[in-house]
C-alpha positions in Angstrom: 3.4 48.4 -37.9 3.1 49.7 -34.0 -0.5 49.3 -34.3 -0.5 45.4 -35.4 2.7 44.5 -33.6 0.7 46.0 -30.4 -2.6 44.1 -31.5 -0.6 40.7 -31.7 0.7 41.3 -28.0 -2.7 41.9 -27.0 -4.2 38.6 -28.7 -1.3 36.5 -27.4 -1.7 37.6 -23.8 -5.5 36.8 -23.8 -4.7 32.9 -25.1 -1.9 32.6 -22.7 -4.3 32.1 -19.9 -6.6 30.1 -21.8 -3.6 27.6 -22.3 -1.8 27.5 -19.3 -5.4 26.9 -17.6 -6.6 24.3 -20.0 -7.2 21.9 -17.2 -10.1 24.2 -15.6 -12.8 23.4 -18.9 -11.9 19.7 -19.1 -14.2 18.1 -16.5 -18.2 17.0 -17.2 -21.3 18.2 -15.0 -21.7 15.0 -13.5 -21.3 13.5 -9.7 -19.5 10.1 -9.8 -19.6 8.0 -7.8 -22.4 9.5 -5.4 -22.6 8.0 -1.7 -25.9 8.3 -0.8 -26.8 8.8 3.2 -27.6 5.0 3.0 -24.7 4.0 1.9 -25.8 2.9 -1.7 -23.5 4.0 -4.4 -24.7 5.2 -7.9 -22.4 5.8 -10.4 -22.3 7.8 -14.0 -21.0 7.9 -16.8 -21.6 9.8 -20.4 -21.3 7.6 -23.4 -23.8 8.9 -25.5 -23.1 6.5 -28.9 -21.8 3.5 -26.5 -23.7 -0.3 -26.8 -22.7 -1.1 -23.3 -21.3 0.6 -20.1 -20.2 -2.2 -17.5 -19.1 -1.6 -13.9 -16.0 -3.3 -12.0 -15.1 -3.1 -8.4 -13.9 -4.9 -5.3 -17.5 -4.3 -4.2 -18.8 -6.3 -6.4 -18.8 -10.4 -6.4 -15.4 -11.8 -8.1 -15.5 -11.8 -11.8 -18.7 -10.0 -12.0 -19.7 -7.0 -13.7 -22.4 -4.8 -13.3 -24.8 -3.8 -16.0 -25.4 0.3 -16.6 -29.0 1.9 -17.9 -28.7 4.2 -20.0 -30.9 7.3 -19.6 -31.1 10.8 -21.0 -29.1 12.2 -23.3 -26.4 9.1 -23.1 -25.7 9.3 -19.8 -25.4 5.4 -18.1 -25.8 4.7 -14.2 -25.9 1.9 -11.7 -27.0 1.8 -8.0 -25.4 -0.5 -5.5 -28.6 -2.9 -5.0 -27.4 -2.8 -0.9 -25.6 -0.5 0.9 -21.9 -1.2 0.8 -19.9 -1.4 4.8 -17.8 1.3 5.8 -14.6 0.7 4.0 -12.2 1.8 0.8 -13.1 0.9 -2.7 -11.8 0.9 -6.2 -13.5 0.5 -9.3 -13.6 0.7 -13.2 -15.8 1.0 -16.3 -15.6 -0.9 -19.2 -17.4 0.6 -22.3 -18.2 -1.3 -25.4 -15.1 -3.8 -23.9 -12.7 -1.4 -23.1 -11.3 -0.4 -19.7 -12.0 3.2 -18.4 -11.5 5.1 -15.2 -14.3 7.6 -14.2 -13.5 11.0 -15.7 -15.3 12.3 -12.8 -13.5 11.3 -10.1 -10.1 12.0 -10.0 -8.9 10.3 -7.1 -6.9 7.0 -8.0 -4.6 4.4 -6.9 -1.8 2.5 -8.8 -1.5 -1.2 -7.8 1.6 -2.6 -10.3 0.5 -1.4 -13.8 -3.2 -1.3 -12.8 -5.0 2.4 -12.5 -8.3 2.5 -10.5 -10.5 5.2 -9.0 -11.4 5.0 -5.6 -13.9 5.9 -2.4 -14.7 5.4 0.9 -17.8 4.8 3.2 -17.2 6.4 6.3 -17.7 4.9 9.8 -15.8 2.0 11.4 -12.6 1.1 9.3 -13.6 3.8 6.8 -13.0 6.6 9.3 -9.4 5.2 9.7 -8.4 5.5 6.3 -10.2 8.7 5.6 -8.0 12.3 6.7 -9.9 13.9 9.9 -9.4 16.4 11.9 -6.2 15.4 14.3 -2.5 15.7 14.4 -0.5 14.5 11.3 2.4 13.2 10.6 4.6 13.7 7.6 6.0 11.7 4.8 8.8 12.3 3.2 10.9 9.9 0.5 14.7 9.8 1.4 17.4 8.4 -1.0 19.9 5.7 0.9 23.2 4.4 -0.2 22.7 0.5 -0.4 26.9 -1.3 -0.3 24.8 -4.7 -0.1 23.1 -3.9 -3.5 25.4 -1.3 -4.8 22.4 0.9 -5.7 21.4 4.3 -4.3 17.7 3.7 -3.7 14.5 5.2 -2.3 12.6 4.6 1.1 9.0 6.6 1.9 9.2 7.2 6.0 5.8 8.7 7.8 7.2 10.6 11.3 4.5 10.9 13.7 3.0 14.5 14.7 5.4 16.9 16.6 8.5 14.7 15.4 10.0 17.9 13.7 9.4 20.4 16.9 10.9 17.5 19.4 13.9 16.0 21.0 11.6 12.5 21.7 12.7 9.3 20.4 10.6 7.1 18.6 9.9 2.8 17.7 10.5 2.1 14.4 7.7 -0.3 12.2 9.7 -1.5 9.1 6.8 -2.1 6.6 6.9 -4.2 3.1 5.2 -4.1 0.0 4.2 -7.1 -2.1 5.2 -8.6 -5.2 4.7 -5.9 -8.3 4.6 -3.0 -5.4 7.4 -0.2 -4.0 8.0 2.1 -1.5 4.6 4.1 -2.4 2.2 0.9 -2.5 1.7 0.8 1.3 1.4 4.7 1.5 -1.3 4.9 -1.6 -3.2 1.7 -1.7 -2.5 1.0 2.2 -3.1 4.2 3.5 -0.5 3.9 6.0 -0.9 7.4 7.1 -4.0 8.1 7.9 -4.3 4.8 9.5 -1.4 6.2 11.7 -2.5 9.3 12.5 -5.9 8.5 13.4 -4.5 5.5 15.5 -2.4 7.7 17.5 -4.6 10.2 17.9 -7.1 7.5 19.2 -4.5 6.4 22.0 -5.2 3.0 20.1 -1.0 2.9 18.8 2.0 4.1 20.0 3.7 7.2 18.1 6.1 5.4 15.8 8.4 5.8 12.7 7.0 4.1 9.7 9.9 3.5 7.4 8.5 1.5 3.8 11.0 0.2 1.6 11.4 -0.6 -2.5 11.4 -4.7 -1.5 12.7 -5.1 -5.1 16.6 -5.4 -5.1 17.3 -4.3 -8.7 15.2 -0.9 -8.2 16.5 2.6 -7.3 12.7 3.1 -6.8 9.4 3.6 -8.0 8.6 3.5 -11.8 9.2 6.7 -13.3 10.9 7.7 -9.8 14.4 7.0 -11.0 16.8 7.6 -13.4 15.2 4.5 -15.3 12.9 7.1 -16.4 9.2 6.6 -17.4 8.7 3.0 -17.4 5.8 0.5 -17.5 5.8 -1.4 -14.2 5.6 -5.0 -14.0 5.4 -7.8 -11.7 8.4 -10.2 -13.2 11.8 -8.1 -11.9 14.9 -10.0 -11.6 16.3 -10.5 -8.1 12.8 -11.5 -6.6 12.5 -13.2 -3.2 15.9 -15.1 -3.8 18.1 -13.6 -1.0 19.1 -10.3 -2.3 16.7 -8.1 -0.3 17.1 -9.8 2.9 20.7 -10.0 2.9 20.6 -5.8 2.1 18.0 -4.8 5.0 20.3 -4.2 7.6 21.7 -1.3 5.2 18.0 0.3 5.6 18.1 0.0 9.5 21.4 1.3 9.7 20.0 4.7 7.5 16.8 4.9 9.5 19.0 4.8 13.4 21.8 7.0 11.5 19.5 10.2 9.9 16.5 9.9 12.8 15.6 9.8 16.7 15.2 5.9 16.7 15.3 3.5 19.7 17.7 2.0 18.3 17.1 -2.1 19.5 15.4 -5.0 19.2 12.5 -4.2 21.6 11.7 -1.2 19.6 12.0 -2.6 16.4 8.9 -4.0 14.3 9.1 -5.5 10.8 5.8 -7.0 8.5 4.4 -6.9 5.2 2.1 -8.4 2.7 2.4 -11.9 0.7 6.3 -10.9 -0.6 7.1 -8.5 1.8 5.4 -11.5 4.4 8.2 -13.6 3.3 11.0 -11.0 3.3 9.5 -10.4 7.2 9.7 -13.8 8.1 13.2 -14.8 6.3 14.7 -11.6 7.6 13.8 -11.7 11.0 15.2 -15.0 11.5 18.5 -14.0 9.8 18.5 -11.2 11.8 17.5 -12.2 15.1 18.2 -9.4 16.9 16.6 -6.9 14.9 13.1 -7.3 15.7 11.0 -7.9 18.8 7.7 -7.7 16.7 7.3 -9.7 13.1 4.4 -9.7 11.3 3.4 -12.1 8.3 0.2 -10.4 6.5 -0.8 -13.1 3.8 2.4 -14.0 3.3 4.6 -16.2 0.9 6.3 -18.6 3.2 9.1 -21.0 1.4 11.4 -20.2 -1.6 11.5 -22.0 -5.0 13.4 -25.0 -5.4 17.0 -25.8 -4.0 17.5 -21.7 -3.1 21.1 -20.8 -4.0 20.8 -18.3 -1.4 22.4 -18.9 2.3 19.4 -17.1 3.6 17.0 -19.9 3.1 19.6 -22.6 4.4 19.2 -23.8 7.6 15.4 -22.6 8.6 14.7 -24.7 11.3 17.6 -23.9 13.0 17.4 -20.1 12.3 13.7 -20.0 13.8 14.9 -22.0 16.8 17.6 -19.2 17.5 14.9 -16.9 16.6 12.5 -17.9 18.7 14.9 -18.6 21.8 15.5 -15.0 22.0 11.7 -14.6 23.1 10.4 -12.3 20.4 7.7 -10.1 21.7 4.9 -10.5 19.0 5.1 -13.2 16.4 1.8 -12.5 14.2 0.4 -14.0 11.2 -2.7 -13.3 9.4 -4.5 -14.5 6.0 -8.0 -14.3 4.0 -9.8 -17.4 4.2 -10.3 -18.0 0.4 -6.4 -16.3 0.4 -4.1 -18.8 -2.4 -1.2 -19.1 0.2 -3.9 -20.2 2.7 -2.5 -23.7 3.0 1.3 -22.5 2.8 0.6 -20.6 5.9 -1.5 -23.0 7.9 1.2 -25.3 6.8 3.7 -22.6 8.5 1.7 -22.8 12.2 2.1 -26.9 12.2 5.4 -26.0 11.9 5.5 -23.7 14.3 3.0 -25.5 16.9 4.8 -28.6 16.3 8.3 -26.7 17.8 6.0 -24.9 20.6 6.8 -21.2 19.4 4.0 -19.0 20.1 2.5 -17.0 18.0 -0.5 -14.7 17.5 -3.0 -15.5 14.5 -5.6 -13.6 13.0 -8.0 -15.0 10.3 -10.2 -13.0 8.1 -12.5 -13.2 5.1 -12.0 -12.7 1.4 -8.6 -13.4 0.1 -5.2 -11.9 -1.7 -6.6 -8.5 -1.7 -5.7 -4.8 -0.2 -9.3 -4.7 1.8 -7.7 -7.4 4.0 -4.0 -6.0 4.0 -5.4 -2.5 5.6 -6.9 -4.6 8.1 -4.2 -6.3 9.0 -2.6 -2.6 9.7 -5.0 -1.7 11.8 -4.6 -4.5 13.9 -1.5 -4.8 14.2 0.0 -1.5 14.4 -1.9 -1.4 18.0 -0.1 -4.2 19.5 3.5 -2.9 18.5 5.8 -1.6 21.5 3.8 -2.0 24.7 
């Protein structure tokens, strides 16, 4: 009875390895994607009794797909006909009609419910989002109590290097997420801190507090990073751009000066974000007038729906002629030329021309997309507190 109880002990502590390792003998012998010294891109992927292997990515021309050959033993690839500009991509399969990420690459990004794989080109704007060799910061995700909202909710805050070894204080950038997005959108798809930390160790920005909030007022946090548990995210939420978030924010300043070394006033104060968290940006800092010495508006939404209920959208012109009486330091807006609010915002500078507030604007190509969103960081990050 020894001998088989003995044997049994044996067997079970060889499998318990196997299983608690399982991960190790999942992958497949293949290099997806592959950056070539050229730039080109070629990408794989094994579907042996698949009819057709199709490619998507923000690479590619809108609502295109690229066509896979299949080769040896089932295994499909496509080469970027050019070589693709320093920057960072994402990208899908589709096989036989159904959407895939590359099993061989396991680095991905969540944008709202979507799951992509991603790369970068190096050089130029690619080097900025890519980790090198220089000081980092850190990011950490803080819980804050919220009396506006009468939540306790989540914030993701990047302190720049040698904030936990010093007495210094810093400038604080309030950023914002979009429509659909959280506290981790700007920090996974925006690559917030390597943009940081290679800015500063450039000289190009100052060393500064990042502090990126959940923009959507009936959230503790991030799906499946509250007690809501493990939910599907989605764009709809109730409580979207109608007041709620802008009349809370000063309960997310008042955490940040309270638990951290902040200069704590308007001239070291920055606020932006991208289309929704553009128009929490704009309609905050002119409630707040005080708050901010640098706004800016990256593709942004610009006017509410119909009749707002909200007291935050009454009064506009008024609040932008107290806003802009109090000399605000940088008043920046940006937008993709083919962007959808493209004529909401130039509509937004007549406004502003007409009323002779100055203003910085910065046009690029392309439109509603994250490409264009980085670059906006990377511009604007530099001008803040100088």
């Amino acid at each position: 009875m020894k001998k088989i109880s003995f044997a049994l002990i044996a067997v079970l502590c060889l499998c318990v390895p196997v299983f608690a390792q399982q991960a190790l003998w999942g992958g497949q012998n293949i290099v997806s994607p592959e950056v070539h010294a050229d730039h080109t891109v070629t990408f794989r992927f094994l579907a042996p009794k698949a009819v057709k292997v199709q490619l998507t990515g923000d690479f590619l021309p809108a609502q295109t797909l690229a066509e896979l050959k299949e080769g040896k033993d089932g295994l499909w690839e496509y080469t970027t006909p050019e070589p693709l500009a320093p920057e960072l991509y994402s990208y899908s399969f589709i096989v036989d009609g159904l959407k895939s990420i590359d099993p061989n690459n396991v680095f991905l990004n969540r944008d709202v419910a979507s799951v992509t794989n991603i790369f970068i080109i190096g050089g130029g704007r690619g080097d900025l989002y890519s980790v090198n060799q220089v000081p980092h910061g850190s990011l950490t995700r803080r819980w804050y109590e919220s009396p506006a909202l009468g939540l306790t909710r989540r914030i993701t805050v990047y302190t720049p290097p040698g904030y936990e070894k010093g007495s210094q204080k810093y400038p604080v950038f309030y950023l914002l997420h979009g429509m659909g997005g959280d506290e981790e959108a700007w920090v996974t798809l925006g690559r917030t801190v390597q943009i940081l930390d290679n800015l500063i160790a450039q000289g190009k920005a100052r060393p500064m507090i990042v502090v990126m909030p959940n923009g959507n007022a009936t959230q503790e946090a991030a799906p499946g990073e509250s007690s809501l548990g493990l939910y599907k995210p989605n764009m709809r939420l109730p409580r979207t751009m109608e007041g709620s978030m802008e009349k809370s924010f000063p309960d997310i300043v008042k955490f940040v000066d309270t638990n951290y070394r902040t200069l704590a006033n308007k001239a070291h104060r920055a606020i932006a974000g991208l289309s929704m968290g553009g128009f929490h940006s704009l309609h905050i800092s002119k409630q707040y007038p005080d708050l901010f010495d640098y706004v800016g508006l990256f593709s942004a939404a610009i006017l509410p729906g119909e009749e707002p209920e909200s007291e935050i959208y009454k009064n506009a012109d008024e609040k932008l002629k107290i806003q802009f009486a109090k000399k605000p330091k940088l008043y920046w807006i940006a937008i993709g030329k083919t962007d959808f609010l493209y004529n909401a915002n130039q509509d937004f500078r007549k406004t502003l021309d007409t009323a002779g507030y100055p203003y910085t604007y910065y046009e690029s190509e392309e439109g509603h997309i994250w490409k264009n969103w980085r670059i906006y960081l990377t511009e604007f990050a530099p001008l803040l507190f100088k």
